[in-house]
C-alpha positions in Angstrom: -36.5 -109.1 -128.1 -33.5 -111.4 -129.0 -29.9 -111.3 -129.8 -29.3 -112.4 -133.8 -26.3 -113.5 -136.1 -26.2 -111.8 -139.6 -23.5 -112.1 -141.8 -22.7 -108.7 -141.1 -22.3 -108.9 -137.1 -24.6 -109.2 -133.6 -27.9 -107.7 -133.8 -30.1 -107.1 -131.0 -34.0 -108.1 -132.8 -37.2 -106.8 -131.8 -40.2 -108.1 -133.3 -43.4 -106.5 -133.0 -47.1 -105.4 -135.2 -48.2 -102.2 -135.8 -51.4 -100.7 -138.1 -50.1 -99.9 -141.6 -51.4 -96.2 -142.4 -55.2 -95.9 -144.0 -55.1 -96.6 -147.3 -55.9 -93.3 -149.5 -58.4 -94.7 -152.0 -60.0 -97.5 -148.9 -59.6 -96.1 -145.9 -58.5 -99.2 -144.7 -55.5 -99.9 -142.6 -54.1 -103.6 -142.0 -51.9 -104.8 -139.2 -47.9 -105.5 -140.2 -45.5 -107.9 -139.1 -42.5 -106.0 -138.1 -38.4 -106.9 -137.6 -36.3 -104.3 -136.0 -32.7 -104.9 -136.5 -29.8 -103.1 -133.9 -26.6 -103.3 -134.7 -23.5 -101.8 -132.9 -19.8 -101.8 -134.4 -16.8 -102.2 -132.1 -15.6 -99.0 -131.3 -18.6 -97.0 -131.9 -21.3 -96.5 -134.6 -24.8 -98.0 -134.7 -27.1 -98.9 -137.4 -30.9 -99.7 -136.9 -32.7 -101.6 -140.0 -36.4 -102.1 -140.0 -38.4 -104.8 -142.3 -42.1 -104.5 -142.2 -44.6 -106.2 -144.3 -48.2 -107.9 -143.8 -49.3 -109.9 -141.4 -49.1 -113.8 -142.5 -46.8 -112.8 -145.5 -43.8 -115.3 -146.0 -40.9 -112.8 -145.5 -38.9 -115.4 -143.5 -36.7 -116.2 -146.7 -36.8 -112.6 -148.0 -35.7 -110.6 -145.0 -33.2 -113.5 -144.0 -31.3 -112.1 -147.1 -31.5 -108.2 -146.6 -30.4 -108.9 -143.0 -27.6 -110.9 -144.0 -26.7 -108.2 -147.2 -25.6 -105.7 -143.9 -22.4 -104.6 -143.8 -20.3 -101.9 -141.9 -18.2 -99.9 -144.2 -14.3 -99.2 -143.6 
């Protein structure tokens, strides 16, 4: 676990892998890469986003931009 910048405020980041469910044709499961985003607005409120995808995937440059896309509504 870390503390983050985003565009849209301080975000508390867990990162972690978990087994994707079995597939329904396969059977198989794989395991996922997974970023858990925690955000907290001043004065109350909090909003938790989570990003998963496959293990060894390049979401650096994709997730950078939904994380940054966050914003806290008026």
């Amino acid at each position: 676990m870390s503390t983050v910048q985003r565009k849209g405020g301080t975000a508390v980041l867990a990162l972690y892998r978990v087994q994707s469910p079995p597939d329904q044709v396969t059977g198989k499961s794989v395991q996922q890469d997974v970023e858990r985003y925690a955000f907290r607005k001043k004065g109350g409120g909090q909003a938790v986003l989570t990003l998963s995808g496959a293990v060894g995937a390049d979401n650096v440059d994709p997730w950078r931009i939904v994380t940054d896309s966050f914003r806290w509504s008026r």
